[in-house]
Structures are given as C-alpha cells and as structure tokens.
N, CA and C atoms as a LAMMPS dump frame, in Angstrom:
ITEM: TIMESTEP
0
ITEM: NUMBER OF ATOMS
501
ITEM: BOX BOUNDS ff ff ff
-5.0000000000000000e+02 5.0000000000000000e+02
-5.0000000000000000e+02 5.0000000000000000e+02
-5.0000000000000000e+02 5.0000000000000000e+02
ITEM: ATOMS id mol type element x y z
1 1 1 N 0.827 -1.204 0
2 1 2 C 0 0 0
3 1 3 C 0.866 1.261 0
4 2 1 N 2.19 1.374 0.92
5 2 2 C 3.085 2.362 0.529
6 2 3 C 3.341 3.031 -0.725
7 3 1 N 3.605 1.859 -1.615
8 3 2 C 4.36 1.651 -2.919
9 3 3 C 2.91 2.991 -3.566
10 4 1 N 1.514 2.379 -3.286
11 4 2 C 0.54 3.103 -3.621
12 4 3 C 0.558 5.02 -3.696
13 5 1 N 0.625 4.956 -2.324
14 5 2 C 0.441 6.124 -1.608
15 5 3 C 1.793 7.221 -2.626
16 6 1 N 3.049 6.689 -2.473
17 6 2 C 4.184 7.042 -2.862
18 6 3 C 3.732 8.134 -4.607
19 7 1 N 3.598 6.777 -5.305
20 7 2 C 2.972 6.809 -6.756
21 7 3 C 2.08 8.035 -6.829
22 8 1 N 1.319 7.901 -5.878
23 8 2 C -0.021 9.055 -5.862
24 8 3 C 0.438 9.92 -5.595
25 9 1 N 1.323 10.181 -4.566
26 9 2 C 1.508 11.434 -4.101
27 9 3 C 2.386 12.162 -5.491
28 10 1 N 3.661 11.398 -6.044
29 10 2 C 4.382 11.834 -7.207
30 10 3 C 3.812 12.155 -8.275
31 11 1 N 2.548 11.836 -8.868
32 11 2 C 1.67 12.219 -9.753
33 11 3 C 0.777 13.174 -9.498
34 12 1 N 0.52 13.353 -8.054
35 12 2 C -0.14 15.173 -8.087
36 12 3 C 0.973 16.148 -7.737
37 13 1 N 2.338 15.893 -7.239
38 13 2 C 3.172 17.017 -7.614
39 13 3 C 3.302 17.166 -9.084
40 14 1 N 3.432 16.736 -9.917
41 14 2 C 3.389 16.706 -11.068
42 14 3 C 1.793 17.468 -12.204
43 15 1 N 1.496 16.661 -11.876
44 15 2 C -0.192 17.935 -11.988
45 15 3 C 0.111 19.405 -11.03
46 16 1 N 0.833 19.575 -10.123
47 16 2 C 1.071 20.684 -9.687
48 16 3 C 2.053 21.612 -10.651
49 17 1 N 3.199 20.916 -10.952
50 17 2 C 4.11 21.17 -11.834
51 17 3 C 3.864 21.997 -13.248
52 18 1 N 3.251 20.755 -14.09
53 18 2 C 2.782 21.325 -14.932
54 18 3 C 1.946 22.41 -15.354
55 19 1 N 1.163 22.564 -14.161
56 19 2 C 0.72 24.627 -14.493
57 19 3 C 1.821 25.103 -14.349
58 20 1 N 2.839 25.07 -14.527
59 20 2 C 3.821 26.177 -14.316
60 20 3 C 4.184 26.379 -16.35
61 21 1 N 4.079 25.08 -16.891
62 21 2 C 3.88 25.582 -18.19
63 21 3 C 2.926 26.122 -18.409
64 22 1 N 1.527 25.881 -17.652
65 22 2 C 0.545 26.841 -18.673
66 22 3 C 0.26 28.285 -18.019
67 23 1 N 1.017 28.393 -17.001
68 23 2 C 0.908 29.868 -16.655
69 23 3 C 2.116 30.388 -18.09
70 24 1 N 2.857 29.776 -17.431
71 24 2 C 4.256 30.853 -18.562
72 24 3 C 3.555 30.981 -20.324
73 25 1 N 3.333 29.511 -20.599
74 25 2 C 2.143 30.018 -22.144
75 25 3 C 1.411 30.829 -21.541
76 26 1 N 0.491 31.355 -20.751
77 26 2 C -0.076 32.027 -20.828
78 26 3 C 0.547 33.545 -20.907
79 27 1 N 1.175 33.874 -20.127
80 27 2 C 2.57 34.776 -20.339
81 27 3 C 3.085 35.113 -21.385
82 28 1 N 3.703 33.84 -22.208
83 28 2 C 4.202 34.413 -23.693
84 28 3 C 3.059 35.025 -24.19
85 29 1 N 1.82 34.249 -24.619
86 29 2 C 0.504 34.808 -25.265
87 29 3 C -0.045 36.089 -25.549
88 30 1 N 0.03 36.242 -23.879
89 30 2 C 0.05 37.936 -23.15
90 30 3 C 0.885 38.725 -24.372
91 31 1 N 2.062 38.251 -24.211
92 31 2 C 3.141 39.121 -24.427
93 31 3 C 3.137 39.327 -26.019
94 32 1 N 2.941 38.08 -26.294
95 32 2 C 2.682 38.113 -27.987
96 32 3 C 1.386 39.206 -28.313
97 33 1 N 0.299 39.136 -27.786
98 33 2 C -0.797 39.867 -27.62
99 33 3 C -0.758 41.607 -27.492
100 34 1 N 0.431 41.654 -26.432
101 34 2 C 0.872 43.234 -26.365
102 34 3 C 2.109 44.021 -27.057
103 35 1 N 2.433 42.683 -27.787
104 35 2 C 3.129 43.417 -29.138
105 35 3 C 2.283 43.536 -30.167
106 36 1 N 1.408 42.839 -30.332
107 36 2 C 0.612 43.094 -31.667
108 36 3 C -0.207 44.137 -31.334
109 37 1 N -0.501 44.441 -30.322
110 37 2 C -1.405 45.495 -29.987
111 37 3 C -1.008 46.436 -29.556
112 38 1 N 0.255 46.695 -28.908
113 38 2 C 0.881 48.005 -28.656
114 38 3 C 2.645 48.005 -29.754
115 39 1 N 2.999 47.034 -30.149
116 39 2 C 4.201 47.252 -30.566
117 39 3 C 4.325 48.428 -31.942
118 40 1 N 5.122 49.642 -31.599
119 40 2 C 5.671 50.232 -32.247
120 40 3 C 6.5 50.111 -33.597
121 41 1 N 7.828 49.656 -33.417
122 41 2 C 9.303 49.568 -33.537
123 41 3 C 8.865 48.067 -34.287
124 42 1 N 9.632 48.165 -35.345
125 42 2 C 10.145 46.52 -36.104
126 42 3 C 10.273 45.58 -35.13
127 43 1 N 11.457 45.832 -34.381
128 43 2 C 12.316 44.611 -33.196
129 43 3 C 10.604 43.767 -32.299
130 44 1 N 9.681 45.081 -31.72
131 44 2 C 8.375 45.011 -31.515
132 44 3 C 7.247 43.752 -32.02
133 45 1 N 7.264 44.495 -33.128
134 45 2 C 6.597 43.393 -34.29
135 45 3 C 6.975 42.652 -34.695
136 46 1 N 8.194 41.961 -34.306
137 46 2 C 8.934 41.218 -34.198
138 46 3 C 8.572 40.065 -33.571
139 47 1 N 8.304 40.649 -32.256
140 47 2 C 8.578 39.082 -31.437
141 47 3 C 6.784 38.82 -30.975
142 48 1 N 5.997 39.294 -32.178
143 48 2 C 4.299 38.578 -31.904
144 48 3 C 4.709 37.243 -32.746
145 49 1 N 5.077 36.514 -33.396
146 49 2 C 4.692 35.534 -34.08
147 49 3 C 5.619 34.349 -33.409
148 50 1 N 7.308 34.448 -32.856
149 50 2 C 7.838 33.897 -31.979
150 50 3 C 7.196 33.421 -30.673
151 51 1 N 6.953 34.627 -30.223
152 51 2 C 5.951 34.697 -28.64
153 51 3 C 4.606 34.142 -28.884
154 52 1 N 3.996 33.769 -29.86
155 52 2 C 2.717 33.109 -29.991
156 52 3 C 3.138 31.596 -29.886
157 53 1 N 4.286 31.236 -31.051
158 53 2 C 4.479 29.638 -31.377
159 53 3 C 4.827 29.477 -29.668
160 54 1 N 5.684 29.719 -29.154
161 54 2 C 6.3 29.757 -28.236
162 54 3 C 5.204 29.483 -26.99
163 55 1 N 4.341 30.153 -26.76
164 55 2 C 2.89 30.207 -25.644
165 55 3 C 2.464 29.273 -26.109
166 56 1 N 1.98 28.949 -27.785
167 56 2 C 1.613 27.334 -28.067
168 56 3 C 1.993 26.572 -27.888
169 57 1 N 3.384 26.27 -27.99
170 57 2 C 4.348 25.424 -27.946
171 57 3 C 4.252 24.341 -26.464
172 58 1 N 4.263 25.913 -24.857
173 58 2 C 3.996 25.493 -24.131
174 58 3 C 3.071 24.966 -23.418
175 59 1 N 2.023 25.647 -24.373
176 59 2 C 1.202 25.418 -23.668
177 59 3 C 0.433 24.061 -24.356
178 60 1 N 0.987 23.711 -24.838
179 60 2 C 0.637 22.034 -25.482
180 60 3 C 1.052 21.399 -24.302
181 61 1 N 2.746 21.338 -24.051
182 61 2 C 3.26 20.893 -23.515
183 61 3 C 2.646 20.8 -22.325
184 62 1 N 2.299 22.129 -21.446
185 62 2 C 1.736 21.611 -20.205
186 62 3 C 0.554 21.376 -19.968
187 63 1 N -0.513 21.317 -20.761
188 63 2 C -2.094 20.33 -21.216
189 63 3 C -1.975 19.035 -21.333
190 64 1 N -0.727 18.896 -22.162
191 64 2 C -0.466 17.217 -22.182
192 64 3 C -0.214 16.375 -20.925
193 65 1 N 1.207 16.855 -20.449
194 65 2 C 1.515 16.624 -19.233
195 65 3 C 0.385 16.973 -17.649
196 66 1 N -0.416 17.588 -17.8
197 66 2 C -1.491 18.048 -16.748
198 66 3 C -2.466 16.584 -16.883
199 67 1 N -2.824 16.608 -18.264
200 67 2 C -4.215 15.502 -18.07
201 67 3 C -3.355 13.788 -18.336
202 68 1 N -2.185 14.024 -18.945
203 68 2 C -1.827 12.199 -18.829
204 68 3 C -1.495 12.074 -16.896
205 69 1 N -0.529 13.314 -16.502
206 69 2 C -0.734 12.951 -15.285
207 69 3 C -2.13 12.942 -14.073
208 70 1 N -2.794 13.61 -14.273
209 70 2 C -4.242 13.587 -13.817
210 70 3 C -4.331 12.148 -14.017
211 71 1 N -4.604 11.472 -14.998
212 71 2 C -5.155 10.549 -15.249
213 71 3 C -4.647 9.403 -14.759
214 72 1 N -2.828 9.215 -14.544
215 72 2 C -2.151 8.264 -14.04
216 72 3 C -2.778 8.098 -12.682
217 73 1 N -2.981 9.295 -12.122
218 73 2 C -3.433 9.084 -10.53
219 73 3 C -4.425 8.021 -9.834
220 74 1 N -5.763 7.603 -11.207
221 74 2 C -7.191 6.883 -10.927
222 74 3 C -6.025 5.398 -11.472
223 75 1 N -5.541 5.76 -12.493
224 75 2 C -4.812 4.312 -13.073
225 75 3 C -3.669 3.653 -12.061
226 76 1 N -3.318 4.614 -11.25
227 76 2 C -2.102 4.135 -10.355
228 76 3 C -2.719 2.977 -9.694
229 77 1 N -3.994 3.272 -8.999
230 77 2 C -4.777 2.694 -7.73
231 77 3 C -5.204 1.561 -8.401
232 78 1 N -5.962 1.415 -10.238
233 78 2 C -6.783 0.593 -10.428
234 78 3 C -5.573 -0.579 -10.808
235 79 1 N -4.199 0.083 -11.368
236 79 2 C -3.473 -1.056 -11.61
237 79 3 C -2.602 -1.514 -10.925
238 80 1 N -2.266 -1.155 -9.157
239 80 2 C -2.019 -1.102 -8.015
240 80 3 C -3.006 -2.585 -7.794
241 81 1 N -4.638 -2.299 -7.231
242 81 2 C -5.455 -3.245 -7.169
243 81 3 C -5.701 -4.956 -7.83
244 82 1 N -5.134 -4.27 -8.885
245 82 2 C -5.535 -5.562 -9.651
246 82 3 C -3.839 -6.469 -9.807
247 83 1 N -2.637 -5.794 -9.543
248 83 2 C -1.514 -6.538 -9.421
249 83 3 C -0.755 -5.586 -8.702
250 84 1 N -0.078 -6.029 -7.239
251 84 2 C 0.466 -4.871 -6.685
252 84 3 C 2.149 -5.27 -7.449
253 85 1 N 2.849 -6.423 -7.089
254 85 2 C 3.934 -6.311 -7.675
255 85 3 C 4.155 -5.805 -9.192
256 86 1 N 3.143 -6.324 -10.032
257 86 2 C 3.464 -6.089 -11.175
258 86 3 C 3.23 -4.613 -11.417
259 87 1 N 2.719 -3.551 -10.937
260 87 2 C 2.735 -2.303 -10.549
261 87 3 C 3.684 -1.795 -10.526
262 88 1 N 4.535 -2.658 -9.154
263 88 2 C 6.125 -1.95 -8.79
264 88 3 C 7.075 -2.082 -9.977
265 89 1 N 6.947 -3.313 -10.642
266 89 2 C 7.763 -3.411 -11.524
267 89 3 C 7.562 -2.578 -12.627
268 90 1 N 6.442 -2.134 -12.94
269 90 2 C 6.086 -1.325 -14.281
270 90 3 C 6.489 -0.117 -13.517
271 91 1 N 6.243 0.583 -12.886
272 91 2 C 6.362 1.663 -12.285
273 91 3 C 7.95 2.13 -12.204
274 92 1 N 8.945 0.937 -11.661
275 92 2 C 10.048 1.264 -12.016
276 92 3 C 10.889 1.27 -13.169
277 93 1 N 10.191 0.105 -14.557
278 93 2 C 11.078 0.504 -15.248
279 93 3 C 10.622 1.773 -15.746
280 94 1 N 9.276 2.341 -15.857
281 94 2 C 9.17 3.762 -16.843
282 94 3 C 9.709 4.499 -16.045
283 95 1 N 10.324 5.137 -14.542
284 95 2 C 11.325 5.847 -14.04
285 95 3 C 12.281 5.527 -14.329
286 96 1 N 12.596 4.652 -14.378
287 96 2 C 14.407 4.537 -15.265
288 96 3 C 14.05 4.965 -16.654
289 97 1 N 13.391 4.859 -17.674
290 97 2 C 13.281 5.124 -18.673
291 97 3 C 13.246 6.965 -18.865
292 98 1 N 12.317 7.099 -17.838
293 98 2 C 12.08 9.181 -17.517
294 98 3 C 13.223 9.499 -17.305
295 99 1 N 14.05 8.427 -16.311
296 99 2 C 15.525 9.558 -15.578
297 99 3 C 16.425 9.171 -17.166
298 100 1 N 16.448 8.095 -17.826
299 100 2 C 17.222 8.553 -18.748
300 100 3 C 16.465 9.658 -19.788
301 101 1 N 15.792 9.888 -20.073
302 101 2 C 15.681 10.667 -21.23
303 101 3 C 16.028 12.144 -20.657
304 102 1 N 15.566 12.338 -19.352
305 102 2 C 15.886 13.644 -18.586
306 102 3 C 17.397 13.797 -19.068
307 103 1 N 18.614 12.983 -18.821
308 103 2 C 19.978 13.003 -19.539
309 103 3 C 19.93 13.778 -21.028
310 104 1 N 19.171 13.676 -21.792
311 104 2 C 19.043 13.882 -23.261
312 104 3 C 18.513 15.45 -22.987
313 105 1 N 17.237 15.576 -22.503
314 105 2 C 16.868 16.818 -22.371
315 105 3 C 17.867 17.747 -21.497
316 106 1 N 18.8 17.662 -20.677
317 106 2 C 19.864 18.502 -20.096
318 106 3 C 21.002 18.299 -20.795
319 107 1 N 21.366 18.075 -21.836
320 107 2 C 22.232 17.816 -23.023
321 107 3 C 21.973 19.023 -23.861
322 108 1 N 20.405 18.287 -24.787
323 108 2 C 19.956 19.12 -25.694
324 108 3 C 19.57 20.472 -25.517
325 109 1 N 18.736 20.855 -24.23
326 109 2 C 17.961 22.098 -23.961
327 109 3 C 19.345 23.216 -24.122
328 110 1 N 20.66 23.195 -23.118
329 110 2 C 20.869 24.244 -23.444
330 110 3 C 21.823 24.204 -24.699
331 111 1 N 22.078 23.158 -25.732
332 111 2 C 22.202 23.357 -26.691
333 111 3 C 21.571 24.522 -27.691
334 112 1 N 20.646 24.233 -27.561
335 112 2 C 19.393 25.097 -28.077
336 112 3 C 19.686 26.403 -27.485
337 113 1 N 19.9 26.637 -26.707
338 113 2 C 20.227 28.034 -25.947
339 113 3 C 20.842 28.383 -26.783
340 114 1 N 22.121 27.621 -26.428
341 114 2 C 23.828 28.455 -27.046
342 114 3 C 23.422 28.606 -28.531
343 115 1 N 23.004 27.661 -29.592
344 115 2 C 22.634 28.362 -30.763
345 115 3 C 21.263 29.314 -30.889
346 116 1 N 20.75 29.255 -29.828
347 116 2 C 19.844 30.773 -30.252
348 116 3 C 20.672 32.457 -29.848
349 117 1 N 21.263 32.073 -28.264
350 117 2 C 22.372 33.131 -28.431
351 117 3 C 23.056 33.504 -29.383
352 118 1 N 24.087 32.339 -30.197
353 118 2 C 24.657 32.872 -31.558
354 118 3 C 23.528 33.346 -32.701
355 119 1 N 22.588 33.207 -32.853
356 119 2 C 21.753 34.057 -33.55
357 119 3 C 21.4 35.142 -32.905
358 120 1 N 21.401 35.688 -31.933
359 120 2 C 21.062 37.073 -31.411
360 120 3 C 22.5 37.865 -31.984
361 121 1 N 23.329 37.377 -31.26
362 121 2 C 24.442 37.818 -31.448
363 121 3 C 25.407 37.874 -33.181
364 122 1 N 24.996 36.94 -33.889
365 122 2 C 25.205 37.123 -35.427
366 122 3 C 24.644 37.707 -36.146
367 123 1 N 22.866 37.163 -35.882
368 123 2 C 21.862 37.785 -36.881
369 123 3 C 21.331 38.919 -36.041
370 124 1 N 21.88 40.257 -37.22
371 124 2 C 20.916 41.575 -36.454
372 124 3 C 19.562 42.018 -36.964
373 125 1 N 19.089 41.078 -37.625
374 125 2 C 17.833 41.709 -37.555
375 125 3 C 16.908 41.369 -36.972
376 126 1 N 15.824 41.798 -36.85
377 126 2 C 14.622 41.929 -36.1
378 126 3 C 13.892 40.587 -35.55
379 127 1 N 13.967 40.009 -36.77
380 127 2 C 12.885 38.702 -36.535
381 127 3 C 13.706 37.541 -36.201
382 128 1 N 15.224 37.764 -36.597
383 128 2 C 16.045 36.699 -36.136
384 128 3 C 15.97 36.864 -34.355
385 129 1 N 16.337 38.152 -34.138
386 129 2 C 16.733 38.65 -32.834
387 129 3 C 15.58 37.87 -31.894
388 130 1 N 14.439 38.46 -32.48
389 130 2 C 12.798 38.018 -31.446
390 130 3 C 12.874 36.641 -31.538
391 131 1 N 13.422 35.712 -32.482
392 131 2 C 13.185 34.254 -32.827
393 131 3 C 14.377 34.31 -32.007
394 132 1 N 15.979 34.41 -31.759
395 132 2 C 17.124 33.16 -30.94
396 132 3 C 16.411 33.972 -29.297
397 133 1 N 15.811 35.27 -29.16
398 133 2 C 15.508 35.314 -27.667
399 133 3 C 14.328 34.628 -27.126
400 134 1 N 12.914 34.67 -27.739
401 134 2 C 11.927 33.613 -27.442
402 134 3 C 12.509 32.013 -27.277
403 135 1 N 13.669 32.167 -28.512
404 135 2 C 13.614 30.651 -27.712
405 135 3 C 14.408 30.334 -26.632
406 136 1 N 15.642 31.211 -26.281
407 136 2 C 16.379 31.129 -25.008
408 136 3 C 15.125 31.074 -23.729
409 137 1 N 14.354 31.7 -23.89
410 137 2 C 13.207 32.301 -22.928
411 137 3 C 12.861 30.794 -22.922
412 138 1 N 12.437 30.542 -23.596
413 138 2 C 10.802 29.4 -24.046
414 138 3 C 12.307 28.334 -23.246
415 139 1 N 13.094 27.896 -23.33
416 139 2 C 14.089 26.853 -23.445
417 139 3 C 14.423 27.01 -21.837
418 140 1 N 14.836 28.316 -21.255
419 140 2 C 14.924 28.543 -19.501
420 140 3 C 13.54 28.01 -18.664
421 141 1 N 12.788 28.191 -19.818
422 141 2 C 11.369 27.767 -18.548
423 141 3 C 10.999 26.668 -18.897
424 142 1 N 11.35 26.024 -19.972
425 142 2 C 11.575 23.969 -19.777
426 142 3 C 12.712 23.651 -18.878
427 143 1 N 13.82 24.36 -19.043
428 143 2 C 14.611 24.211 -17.936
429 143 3 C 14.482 24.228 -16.303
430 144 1 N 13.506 25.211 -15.955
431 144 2 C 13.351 25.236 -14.795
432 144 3 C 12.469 24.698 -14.164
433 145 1 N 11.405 23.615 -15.21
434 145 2 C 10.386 22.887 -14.81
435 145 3 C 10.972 21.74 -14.792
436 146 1 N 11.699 21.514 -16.026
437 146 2 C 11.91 20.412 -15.897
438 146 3 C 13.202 19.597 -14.614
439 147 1 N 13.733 20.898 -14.755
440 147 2 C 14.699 20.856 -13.855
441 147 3 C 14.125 20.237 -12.057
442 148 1 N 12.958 20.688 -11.976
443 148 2 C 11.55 20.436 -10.26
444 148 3 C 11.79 18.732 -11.024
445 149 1 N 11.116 19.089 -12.14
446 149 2 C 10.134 17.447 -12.068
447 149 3 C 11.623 16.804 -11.93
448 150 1 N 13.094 16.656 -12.881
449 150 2 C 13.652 15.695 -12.662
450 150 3 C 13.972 15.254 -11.273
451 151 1 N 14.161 16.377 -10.163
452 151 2 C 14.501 16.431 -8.695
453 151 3 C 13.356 15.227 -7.997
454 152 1 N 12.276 15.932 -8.534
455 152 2 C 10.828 14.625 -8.1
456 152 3 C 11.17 13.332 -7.971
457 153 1 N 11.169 13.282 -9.426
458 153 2 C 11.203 12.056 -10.397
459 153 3 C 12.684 10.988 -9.986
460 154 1 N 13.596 11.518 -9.573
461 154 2 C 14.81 10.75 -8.96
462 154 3 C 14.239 10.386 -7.011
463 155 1 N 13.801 11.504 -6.878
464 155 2 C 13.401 11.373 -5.332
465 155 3 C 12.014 9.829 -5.699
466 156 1 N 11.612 10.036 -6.301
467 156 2 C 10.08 9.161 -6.393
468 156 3 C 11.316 7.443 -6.751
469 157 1 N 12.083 7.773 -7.532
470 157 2 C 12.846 6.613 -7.96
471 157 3 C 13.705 5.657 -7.011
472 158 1 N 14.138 6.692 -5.673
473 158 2 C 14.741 6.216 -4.403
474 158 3 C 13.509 5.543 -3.411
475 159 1 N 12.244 6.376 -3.635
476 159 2 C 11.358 5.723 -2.746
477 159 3 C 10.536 4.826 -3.166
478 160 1 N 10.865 4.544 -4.561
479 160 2 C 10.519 3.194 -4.829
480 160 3 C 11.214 1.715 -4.906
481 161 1 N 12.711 2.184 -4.887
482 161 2 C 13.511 1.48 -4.17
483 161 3 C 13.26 0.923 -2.557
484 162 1 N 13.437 2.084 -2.308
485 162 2 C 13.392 1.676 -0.545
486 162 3 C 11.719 1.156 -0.254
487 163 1 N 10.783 1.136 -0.779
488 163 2 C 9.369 0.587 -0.501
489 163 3 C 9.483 -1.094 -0.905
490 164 1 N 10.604 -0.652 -2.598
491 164 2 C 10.332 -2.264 -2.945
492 164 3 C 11.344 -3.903 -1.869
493 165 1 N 12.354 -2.733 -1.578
494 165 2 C 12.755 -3.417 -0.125
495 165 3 C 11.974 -3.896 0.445
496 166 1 N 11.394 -2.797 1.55
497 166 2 C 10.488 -3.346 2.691
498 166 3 C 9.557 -4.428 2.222
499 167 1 N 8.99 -4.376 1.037
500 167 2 C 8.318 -5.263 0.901
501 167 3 C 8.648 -6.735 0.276
C-alpha cells in the first residue's frame, strides 16, 4: 500500500508542476498579444509571431503533461489493485526510462540556448533577434520545470527502491 500512496503522491506534484507551463504560455501569449497590440518599432513586431508559437508550444506541452498525469493518478490505484507487484515493476522501469531521457533533455535544452544566443548575437535583424531570444526564454522555462520534475522524479525513484525493499 506504501508503494501506492508514494505513486499518488508523485503524480499530483506533477499535476502541480505542470501549471507552471501553462501559466508561462499564458505569459508568452500575453506578451505576444501586447506586441501586436501596442508594438511600435520593427524589433516590436517582431517578437508577436515567436511569442505566440512559443505560448503554443507550451502550452501544449503543459495540457499534455497536466491531463496524462491527472489521469495516471485513478490508473495508479486501479493497476495497483488488480496486481500490486506487477505495478512496482512497471512503475520502475518507466522511471528509469524518464531519468534517462531527462539526460538527453539537459544535453539538448541548453544546446538550443547556445545556438539561439549565436543568432542574437550574429543575426541583427529583427525577426532573427525576437526568434534566438523567445527561444532562449521558451528553453529557460523547460529548464526550470523540468529541472523540479527531474529532482521529483529521482526522489520518487529512491522511494521506490526503498518501498520495494520493505516489501
């Protein structure tokens, strides 16, 4: 029943988590919204069509992640119930599978940085500029979410260790 409780609890931090993408889409949106509607200046009108993909972008991202995890929460219990070991075992290999890909995404993400910086910094014009900074932006705030969930997601991986002990 631990093993249960554990699972549950790691899947509503995670539904907690993920509004943090759909506030920030909501944010870019905003922002895309008050350039098209107040922007002046080229550089301005610039960064509405970046700052839109970008609020979409995330905000896919954290809709997706909100309702598959929502949903793991009723599935944890029903497939908990109906096989508890075989639970633990499924449960741990897709955390080994999450903590590796997390490796790939702290590889790649600030890859993506450093070549959007060299486009700020090479390309001077307008739409390049609004395109390598939206995505440094858009790329820091996968970073800093993802950065919570991997902390979770290793912590959830030790206490499923130490549960599958005790038991």
């Amino acid at each position: 029943m631990e093993i249960l409780k554990v699972a549950t609890e790691w899947a509503k931090a995670e539904v907690f988590s993920t509004r943090f993408f759909i506030i920030f889409a909501t944010l870019f949106l905003a922002a895309s919204a008050g350039f098209w509607q107040m922007g002046k200046t080229e550089l301005a009108k610039a960064y509405i069509i970046p700052l839109l993909v970008a609020g979409i972008l995330l905000m896919t991202i954290g809709l997706g992640l909100f309702f598959t995890n929502k949903a793991r929460i009723t599935q944890f219990e029903k497939a908990y119930n109906e096989d508890a070991s075989a639970f633990a075992a499924s449960e741990m290999a897709r955390v080994e599978s999450t903590l590796k890909e997390y490796t790939v995404v702290f590889k790649v993400v600030p890859m993506i940085i450093v070549v959007a910086a060299l486009l700020v910094i090479f390309l001077n014009t307008p739409t390049w500029r609004a395109i390598g900074i939206t995505t440094m932006a858009m790329m820091i705030v996968i970073l800093l979410v993802d950065g919570t969930a991997h902390a979770r997601i290793a912590d959830y991986y030790k206490e499923l260790q130490s549960v599958e002990k005790q038991e």
